[in-house]
N, C-alpha and C positions, 0 to 999 in steps of 0.2 A: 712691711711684712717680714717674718722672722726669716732668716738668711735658711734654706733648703725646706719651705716648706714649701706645700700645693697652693696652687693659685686660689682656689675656688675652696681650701677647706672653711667647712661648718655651712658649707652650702646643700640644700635638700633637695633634689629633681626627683618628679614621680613621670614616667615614662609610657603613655600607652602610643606604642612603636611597633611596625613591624616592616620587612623589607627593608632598604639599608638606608634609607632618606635619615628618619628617624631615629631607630640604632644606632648610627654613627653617630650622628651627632651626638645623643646621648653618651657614648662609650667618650666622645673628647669632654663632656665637662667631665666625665669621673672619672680617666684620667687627670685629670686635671685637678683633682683632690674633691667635688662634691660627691657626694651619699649622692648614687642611682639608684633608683628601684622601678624596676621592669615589673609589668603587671600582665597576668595573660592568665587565660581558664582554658580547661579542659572541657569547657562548654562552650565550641565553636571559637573562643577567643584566643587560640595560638599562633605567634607569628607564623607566617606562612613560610619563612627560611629555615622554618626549624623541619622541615618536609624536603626540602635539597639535600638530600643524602642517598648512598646506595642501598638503605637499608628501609626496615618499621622503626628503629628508635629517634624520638624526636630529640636527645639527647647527642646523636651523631652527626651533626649537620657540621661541615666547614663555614657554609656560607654565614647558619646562623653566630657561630663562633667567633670572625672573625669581628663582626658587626657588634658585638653584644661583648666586647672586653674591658672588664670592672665592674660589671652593671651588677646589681644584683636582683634576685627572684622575689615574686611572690604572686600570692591566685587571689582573683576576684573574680566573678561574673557578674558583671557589670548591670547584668540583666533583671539580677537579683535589687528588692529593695532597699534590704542591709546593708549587700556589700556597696550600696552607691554610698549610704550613709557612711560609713567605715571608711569609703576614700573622699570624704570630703572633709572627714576628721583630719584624715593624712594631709588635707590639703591646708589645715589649718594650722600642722606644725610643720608646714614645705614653704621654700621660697619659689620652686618653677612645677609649670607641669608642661611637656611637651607631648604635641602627639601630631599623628600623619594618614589620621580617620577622613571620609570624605568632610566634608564642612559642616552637615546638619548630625553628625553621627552624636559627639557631645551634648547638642541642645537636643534631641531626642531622647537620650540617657536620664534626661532630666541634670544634667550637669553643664548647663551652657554656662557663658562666663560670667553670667549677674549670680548664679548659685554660689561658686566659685571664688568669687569678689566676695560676697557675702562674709564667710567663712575666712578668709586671708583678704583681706584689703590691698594690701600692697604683693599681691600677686603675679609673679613675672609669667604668663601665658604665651608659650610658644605655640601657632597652628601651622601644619605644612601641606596642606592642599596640593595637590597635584593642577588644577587651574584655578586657586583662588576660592576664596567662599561668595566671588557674587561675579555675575553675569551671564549669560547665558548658556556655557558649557561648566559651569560649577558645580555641576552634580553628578559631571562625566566620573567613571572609575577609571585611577590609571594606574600605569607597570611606568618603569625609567624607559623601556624603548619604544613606549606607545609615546612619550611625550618625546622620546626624539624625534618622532616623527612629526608631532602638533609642532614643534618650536624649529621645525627646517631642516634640522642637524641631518636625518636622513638623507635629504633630499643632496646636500653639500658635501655632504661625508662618504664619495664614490669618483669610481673613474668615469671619465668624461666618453660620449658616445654607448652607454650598458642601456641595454633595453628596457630594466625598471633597479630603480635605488636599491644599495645594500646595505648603506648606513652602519655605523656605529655597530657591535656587538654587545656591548656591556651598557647597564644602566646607568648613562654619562649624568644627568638630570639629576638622578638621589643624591652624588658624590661631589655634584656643586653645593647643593641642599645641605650636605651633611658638612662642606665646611665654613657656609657663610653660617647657618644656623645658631653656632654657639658663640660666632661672633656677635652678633646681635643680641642674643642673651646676655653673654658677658656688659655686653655695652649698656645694657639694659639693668643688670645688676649695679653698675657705677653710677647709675642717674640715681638708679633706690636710694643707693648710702648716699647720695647728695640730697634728693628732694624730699624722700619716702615715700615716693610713689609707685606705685607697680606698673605694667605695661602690658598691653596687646600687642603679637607680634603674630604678624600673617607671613609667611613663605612661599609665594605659591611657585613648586617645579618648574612649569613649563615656561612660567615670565625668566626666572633667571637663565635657561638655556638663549630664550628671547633675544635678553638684555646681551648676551654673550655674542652674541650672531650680527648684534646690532652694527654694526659698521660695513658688513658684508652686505646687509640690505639696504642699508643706506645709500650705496652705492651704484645700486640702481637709480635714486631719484637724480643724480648728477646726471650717469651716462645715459642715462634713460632704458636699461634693458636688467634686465633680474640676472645674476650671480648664478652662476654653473659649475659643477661639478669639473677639478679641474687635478683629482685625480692627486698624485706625488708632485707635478708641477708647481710654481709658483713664476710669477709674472716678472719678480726680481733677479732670478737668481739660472743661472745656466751654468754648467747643469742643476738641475733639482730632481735627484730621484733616487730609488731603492733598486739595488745592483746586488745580485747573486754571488755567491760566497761560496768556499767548498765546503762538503758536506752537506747534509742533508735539512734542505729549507731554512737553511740562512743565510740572512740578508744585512747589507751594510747602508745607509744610507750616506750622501755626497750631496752639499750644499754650497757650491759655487755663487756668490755674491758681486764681487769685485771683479775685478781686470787682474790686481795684481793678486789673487787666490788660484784665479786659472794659472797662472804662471808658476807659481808654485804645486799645482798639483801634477801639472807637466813636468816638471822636475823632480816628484816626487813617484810616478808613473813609470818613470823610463822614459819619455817621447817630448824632448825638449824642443823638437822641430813642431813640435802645433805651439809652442809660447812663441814663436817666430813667425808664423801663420799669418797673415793679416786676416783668411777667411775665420780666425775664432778666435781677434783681438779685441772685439767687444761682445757688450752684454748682447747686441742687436744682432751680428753675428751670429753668435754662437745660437740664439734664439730661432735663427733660421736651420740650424742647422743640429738640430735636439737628438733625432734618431743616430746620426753620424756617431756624436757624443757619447751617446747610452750604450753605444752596442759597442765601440774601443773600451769605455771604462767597466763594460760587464764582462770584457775579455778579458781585461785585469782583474777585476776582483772574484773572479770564481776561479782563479785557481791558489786563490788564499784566503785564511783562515777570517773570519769578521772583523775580530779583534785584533788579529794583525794590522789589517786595513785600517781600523781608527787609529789605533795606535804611529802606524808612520803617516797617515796624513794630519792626524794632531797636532804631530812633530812638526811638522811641514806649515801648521798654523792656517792647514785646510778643515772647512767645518765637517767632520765627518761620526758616524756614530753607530754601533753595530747594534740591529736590532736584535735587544736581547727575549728569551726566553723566561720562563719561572727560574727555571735551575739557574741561568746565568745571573738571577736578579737576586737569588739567593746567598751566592757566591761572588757579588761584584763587592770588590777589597774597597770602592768607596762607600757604599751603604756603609759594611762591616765599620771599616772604622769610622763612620758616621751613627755607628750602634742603631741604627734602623732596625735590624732585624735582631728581635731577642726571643726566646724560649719563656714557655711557659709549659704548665700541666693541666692535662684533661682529662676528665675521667673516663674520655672512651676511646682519643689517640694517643694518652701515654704523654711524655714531653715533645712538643713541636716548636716552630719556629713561627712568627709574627714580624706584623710590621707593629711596630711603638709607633706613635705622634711623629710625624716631623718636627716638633717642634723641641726649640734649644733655649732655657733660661740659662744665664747667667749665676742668679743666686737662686731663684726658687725652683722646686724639686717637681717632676710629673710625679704619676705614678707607675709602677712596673705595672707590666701589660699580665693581667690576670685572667684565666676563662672562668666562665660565670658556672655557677654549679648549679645541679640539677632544677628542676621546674619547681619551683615552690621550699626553696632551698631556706629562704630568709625568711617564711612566714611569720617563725616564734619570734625572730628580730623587728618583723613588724606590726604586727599586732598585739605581740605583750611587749615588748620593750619599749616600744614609739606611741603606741595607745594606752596601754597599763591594761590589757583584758589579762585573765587568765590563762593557762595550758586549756585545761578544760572547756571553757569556752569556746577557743581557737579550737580544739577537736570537732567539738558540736557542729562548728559550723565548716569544718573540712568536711563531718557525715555527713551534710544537709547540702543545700545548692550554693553557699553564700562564699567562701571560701575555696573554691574549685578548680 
């Protein structure tokens, strides 16, 4: 491929997404140089992120913004019998369609995947179910921290002794979803240009939180007792834990491994007389003796700054690391010069800041991180450019229900 360009150009995804499972992954293949097109009506069918805002405009959403960069617009109601025909046209000049509907939502549209096939034969089909399209909770509806709850994560993801789980805050589920998803498309894409065959691709949420946890419950059938919440702790490592910082609600965290890390972070503390200690010259030690630990090293680090603390016990070649904030994540000099966070414009916050891709070619080029413009922005792109209708026609059926 030509030296700076997109991975995925002259690739077509048609996107019915919403919530960030979906979204994102869509926003990394177009990134990634394919044609998105985001599909949503005014008749019951708009993402639901486009409503997280402080406002009525479904144009001011962050959440939806962040999820939805390079995609581009346009309206169908799905509901209608045109507009199904009108996207199966689309589907006929697409190589993917992705979407993150319950499982029978598609084959009720009258667009399951024999319609689909039909119409593109070698059609790459992404589905991302929340549990799967088949067994007995398959028809469950889900959110990302309802299925952290089905896949355990709640249950693990809390201090140890709390009278009920607090789990996870954010929807962890979507943001695995959203970056195996394009990997398997993509891989799916390389079998095409080899076989020329297209592919069914199922995602279901809650298996890959599952699959992720897998070794944590595993580890029950050895010891024979289920896996508990065990908080900042870790079984290897003394100390292990988040220690207060000055100023207000920050915290630094301190990951003791080794024999010779304690030693060094005693000599990095001030208190070279505990690396002489025999009571905390081992892991087993010091494991007895956790509270002793935490409340010396929380007397040191709250009366300095977070990032002082990582910084000399880095030094020191002690694992250490300040929990940061948004602003601090904004501001951290390795994003920046890792160009992680770059500027774009919106038409209702003016220029802001983003995350781009992590990801780093060599010779081929992403794309700059773009905000999608308003709700049906790219109709005439899609329906006369990509179909060959006319303006007029595309008017008609903006007046009527088909186009909405």
């Amino acid at each position: 491929m030509q030296a700076g360009v997109a991975p995925l150009r002259g690739i077509r995804v048609l996107a019915l997404t919403a919530g960030v499972a979906g979204p994102s992954a869509s926003r990394c293949l177009a990134q990634c140089g394919a044609e998105v097109i985001k599909f949503e009506s005014l008749n019951g069918g708009l993402d639901s992120f486009r409503f997280y805002s402080t406002g009525d405009d479904i144009e001011a959403s962050g959440r939806f913004l962040e999820n939805n960069l390079n995609v581009k617009s346009a309206q169908l109601n799905l509901k209608n019998e045109t507009a199904r025909r009108l996207f199966v046209e689309l589907v006929a000049k697409s190589d993917v369609v992705i979407e993150n509907f319950r499982p029978d939502v598609m084959t009720r549209l009258g667009l399951g995947l024999d319609v689909l096939r039909e119409a593109k034969p070698d059609l790459i089909y992404m589905k991302m179910p929340g549990m799967g399209s088949t067994g007995p909770k398959s028809w469950y509806g889900t959110w990302g921290q309802t299925l952290n709850a089905v896949a355990g994560m709640t249950y693990l993801w809390n201090h140890p002794g709390k009278p009920r789980p607090v789990g996870f805050q954010g929807a962890y589920p979507d943001y695995v979803a959203a970056a195996l998803a394009p990997t398997a498309v993509m891989a799916a894409l390389l079998r095409r240009r080899k076989s020329g065959e297209g592919a069914y691709l199922e995602l279901a949420q809650a298996e890959m939180v599952a699959y992720l946890l897998g070794v944590s419950y595993a580890t029950s059938l050895v010891n024979g007792r289920d896996p508990e919440p065990i908080g900042n702790d870790w079984p290897g490592a003394a100390p292990h834990n988040c220690y207060p910082c000055e100023g207000d609600d920050r915290w630094c965290v301190i990951a003791v491994e080794t024999d010779e890390q304690w030693q060094r972070l005693c000599e990095a503390i001030g208190r070279p007389e505990l690396a002489a200690d025999a009571g905390f010259a081992t892991l087993a030690a010091r494991r007895g003796r956790l509270d002793e630990i935490d409340e010396l090293l929380a007397a040191w680090t709250s009366r300095r700054d977070a990032h002082e603390v990582m910084r000399l016990l880095q030094a020191a070649a002690v694992p250490c690391g300040a929990v940061q904030k948004a602003e601090d994540l904004y501001a951290d000099p390795q994003l920046r010069t890792r160009e992680l966070v770059r500027m774009t414009r919106h038409a209702a916050f003016g220029e802001i800041p983003v995350a781009t891709l992590p990801i780093h070619f060599a010779e081929l080029q992403l794309h700059e991180p773009e905000a999608m413009r308003e709700l049906g922005a790219d109709n005439a792109h899609v329906f006369c450019d990509l179909l060959g209708y006319t303006r007029e026609q595309l008017a008609e059926w903006q007046e009527t229900d088909v186009v909405k």
